[in-house]
C-alpha positions in Angstrom: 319.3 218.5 185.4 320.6 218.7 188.6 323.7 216.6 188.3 324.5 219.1 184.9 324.0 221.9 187.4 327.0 220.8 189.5 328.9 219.9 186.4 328.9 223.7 185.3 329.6 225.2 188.6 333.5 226.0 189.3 334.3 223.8 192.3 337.1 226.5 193.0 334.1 228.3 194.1 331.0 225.5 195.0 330.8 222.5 197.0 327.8 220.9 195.3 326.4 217.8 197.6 323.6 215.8 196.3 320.8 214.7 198.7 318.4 212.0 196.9 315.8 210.4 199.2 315.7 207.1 197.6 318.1 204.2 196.7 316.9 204.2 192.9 320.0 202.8 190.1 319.6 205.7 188.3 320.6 208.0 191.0 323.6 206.4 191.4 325.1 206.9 188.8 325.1 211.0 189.0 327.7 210.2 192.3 330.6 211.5 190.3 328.6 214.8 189.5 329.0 216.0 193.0 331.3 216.4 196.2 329.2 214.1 197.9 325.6 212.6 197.4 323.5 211.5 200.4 321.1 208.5 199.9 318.5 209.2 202.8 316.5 206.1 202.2 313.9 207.7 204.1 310.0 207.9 202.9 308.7 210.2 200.3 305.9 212.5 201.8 302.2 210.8 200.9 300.8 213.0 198.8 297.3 213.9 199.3 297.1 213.9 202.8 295.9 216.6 205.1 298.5 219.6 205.8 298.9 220.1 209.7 301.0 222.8 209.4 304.6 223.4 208.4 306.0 221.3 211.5 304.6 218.1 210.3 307.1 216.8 207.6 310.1 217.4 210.4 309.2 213.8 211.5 309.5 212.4 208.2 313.0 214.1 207.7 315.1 213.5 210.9 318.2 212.3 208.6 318.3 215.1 206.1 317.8 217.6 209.5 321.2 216.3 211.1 322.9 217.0 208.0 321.5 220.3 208.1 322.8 220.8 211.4 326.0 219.7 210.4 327.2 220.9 207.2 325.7 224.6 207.4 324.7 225.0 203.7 324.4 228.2 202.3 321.7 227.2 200.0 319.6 224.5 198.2 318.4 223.8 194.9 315.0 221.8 195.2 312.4 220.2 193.3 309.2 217.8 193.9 310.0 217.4 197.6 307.5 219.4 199.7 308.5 218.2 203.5 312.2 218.5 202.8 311.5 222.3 201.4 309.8 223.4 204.3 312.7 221.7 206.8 315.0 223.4 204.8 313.5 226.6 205.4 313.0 226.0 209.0 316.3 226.1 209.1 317.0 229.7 207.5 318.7 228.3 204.7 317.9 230.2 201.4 316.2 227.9 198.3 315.9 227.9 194.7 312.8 225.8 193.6 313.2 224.3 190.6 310.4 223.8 188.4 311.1 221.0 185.7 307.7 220.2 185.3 303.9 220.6 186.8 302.5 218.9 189.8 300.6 218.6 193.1 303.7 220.0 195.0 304.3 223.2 193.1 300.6 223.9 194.1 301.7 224.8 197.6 302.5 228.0 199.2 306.4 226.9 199.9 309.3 229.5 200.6 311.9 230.4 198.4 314.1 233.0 197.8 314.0 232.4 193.5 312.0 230.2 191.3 314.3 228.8 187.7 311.5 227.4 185.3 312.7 225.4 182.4 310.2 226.4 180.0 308.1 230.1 179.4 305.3 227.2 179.5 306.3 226.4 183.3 306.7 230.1 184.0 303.3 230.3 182.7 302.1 228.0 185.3 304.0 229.2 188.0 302.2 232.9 187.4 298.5 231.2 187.0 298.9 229.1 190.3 301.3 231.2 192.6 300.7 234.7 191.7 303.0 236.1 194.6 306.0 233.8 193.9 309.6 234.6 194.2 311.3 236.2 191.4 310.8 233.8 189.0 313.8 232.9 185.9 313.6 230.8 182.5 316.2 228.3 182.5 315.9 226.1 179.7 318.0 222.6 179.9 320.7 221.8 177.6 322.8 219.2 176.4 326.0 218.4 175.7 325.6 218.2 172.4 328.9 216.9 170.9 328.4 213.6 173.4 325.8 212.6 171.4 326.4 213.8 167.9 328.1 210.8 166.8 326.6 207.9 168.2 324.8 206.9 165.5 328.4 205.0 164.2 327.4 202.5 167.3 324.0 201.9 165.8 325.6 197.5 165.2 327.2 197.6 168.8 323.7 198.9 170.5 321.7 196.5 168.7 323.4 194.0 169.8 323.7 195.0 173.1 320.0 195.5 173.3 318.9 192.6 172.0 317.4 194.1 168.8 317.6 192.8 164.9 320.4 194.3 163.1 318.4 195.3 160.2 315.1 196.3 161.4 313.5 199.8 161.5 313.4 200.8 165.5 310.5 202.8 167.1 312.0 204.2 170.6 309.9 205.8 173.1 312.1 206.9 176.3 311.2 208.0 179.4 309.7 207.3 182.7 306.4 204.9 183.1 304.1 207.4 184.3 300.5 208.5 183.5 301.6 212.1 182.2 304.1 210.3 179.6 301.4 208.1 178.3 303.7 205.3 177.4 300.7 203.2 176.9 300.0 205.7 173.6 303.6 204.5 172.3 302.4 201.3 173.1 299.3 201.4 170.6 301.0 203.7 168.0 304.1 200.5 167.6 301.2 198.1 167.3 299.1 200.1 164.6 302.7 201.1 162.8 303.7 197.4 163.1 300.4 196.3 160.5 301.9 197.8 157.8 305.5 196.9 158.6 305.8 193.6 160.2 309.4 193.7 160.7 308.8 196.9 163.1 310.6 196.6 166.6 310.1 198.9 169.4 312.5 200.1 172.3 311.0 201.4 175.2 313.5 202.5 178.1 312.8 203.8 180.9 312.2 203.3 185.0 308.7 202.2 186.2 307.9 202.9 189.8 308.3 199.9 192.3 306.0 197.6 192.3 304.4 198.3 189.0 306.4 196.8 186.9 304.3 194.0 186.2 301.5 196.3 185.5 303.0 197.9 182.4 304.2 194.4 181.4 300.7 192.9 181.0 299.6 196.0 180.1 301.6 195.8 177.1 300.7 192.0 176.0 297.1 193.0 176.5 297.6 196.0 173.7 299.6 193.6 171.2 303.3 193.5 172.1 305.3 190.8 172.4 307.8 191.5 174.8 311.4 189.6 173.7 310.8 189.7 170.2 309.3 192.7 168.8 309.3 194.8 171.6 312.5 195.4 174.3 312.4 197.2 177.7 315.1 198.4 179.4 316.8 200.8 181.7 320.2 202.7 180.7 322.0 204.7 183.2 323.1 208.5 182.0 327.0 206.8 181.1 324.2 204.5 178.4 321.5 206.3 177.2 323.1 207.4 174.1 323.0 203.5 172.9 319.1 203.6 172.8 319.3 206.8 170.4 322.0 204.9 168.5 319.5 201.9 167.9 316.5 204.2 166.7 315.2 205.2 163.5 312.6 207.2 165.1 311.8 208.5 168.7 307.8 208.6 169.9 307.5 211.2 172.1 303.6 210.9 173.1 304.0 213.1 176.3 300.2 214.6 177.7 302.5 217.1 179.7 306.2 218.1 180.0 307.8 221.2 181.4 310.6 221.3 178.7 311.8 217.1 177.9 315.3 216.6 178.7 314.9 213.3 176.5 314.1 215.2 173.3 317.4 217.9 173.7 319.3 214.5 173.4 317.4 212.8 170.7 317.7 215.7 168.7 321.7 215.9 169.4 321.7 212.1 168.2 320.0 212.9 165.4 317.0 211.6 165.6 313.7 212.7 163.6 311.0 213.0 166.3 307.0 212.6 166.5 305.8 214.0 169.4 302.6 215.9 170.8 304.9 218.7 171.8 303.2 218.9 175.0 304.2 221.9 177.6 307.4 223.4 176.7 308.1 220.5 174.3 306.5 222.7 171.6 309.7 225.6 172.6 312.4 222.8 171.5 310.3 221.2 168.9 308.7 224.4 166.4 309.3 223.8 163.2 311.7 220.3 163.0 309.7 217.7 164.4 306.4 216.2 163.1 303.5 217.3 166.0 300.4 214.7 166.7 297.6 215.1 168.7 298.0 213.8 172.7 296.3 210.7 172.4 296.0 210.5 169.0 298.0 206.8 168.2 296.3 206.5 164.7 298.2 209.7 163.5 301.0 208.9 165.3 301.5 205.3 163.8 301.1 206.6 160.4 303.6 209.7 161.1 306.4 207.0 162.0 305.6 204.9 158.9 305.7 207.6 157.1 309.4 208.9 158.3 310.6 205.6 158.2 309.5 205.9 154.2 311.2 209.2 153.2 315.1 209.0 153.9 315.6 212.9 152.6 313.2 214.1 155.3 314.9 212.1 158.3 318.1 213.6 157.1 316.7 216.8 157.0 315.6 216.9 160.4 318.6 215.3 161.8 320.4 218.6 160.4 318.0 221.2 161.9 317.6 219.2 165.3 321.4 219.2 165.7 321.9 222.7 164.5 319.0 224.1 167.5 320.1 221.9 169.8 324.0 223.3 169.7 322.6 227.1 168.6 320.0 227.2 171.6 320.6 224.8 174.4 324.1 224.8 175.1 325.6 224.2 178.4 327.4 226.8 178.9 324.9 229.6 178.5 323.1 227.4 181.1 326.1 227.9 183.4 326.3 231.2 183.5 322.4 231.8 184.3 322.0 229.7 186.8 325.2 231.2 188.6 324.0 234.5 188.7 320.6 233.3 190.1 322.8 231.4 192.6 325.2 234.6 193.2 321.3 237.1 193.4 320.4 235.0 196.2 323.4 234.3 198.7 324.8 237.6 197.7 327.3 237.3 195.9 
């Protein structure tokens, strides 16, 4: 979200700079996105631990400070990061919190000048937990829709690439490893799905936090998959995503919470029919043209994939109406020119 940001501001007018606090792959690959990103390789704030005050992330941010110092920003754009927020602020420089999703951080009392929520479900939240927040906007993402409208004419090439059967129905679930995606529901659904179709295979693709990698691996053999053969996992950088929706037949989308799901705007662009708990602000991109499970629910959701994979007309149908929203409702450009003028509200002009 934040590297399209800088894509649709004129840089006749912005200097966008990219500050990311960790070395992770996928971050660097959004470089070209921006004048200049800054890896700070310094340590993500604990969370949970006792608040002293708003003095006591500075020791934790001593990089990012100097570059504060030196470059004179006239504002920020920030998510997730709680210390960095309140150094930034410190520092009189004017912020626009970004709310892409819900967690412990957007709990705090932290300074902003404007609040851009990607969902009316986020803005929701924002108004039950900080009833005196800035002036809060909807921004929902978007996607360029055209980049993925065709990729389904790769569908041999990504196979191959990805190590999956040329012929075989393909289950993707795509997303990060993390407790509020519930991969581990995918997980279950693939293996309940896979009873009545043996030739099943399942994609999963996304990054798992360091150090629990094995974790997810043995957590998947324990629930039935057999990693290599019917099940792959993989990461694809931003430049490669569009060769998992290539290999798919049908994306899993078992989410217990999103703010909006950047993942389904492109799935939808590709084409793909989608079952999904339509979770959070999932439900605004998903009314009406994808099929809706319970959260948790991996009995209804095995039989919901078997039963897409079974009735060609309906897949086609969807892939119509989820390419049709998608470049109706969540265009680019209309994102542009909203968050510009929140941009322009704030440093005046």
């Amino acid at each position: 979200m934040n590297r399209d940001i800088a894509d649709m501001l004129p840089r006749d007018q912005y200097v966008v700079d990219a500050f990311v606090w960790q070395a992770e792959r996928a971050f660097l690959g959004l470089a070209d996105s921006f004048d200049e990103l800054v890896v700070l390789n310094e340590p993500f704030e604990p969370v949970g631990d006792e608040r002293k005050g708003p003095f006591t992330p500075v020791e934790r941010c001593a990089t990012f400070q100097r570059f504060l110092m030196e470059r004179r920003y006239d504002l920020f754009i920030m998510s997730c990061c709680w210390a960095p927020m309140w150094v930034v602020h410190m520092h009189g420089i004017p912020i626009i919190e970004y709310w892409h999703g819900f967690g412990l951080w957007n709990g705090w009392d932290m300074p902003s000048q404007a609040v851009v929520a990607v969902s009316n479900t986020t803005l929701g939240q924002i108004e039950a937990i900080r009833p005196h927040h800035a002036p809060a906007t909807v921004i929902r993402n978007a996607v360029e829709a055209e980049r993925y409208a065709h990729v389904r004419k790769r569908r041999a090439k990504a196979r191959k690439r990805l190590g999956l059967r040329p012929d075989a129905p393909v289950v993707l679930y795509c997303g990060r490893f993390s407790g509020e995606k519930r991969p581990e529901d995918a997980m279950r659904a693939f293996v309940k799905a896979r009873e009545a179709r043996p030739d099943l295979q399942f994609l999963m693709v996304g990054t798992i936090m360091t150090g629990w990698e094995e974790y997810w691996l043995d957590l998947g053999r324990q629930i039935g998959l057999n990693w290599g053969e019917d099940a792959v996992r993989t990461v694809l950088g931003h430049d490669d995503i569009g060769l998992a929706f290539a290999a798919a037949d049908v994306m899993l989308h078992p989410s217990e919470w999103e703010g909006l799901g950047m993942v389904l705007l492109e799935g939808l662009a590709a084409g793909l029919p989608i079952v999904s708990t339509c979770a959070g602000g999932c439900g605004e991109v998903l009314e009406g043209i994808a099929v809706k499970v319970g959260v948790g629910d991996t009995e209804a959701m095995a039989r919901e994939v078997n039963a897409l994979l079974d009735d060609a007309p309906r897949c086609e149908w969807m892939r119509l109406a989820g390419q049709r929203r998608v470049r109706e409702e969540f265009t680019r450009e209309e994102q542009g020119r909203r968050i510009e003028r929140v941009i322009e509200a704030v440093v005046g002009g």
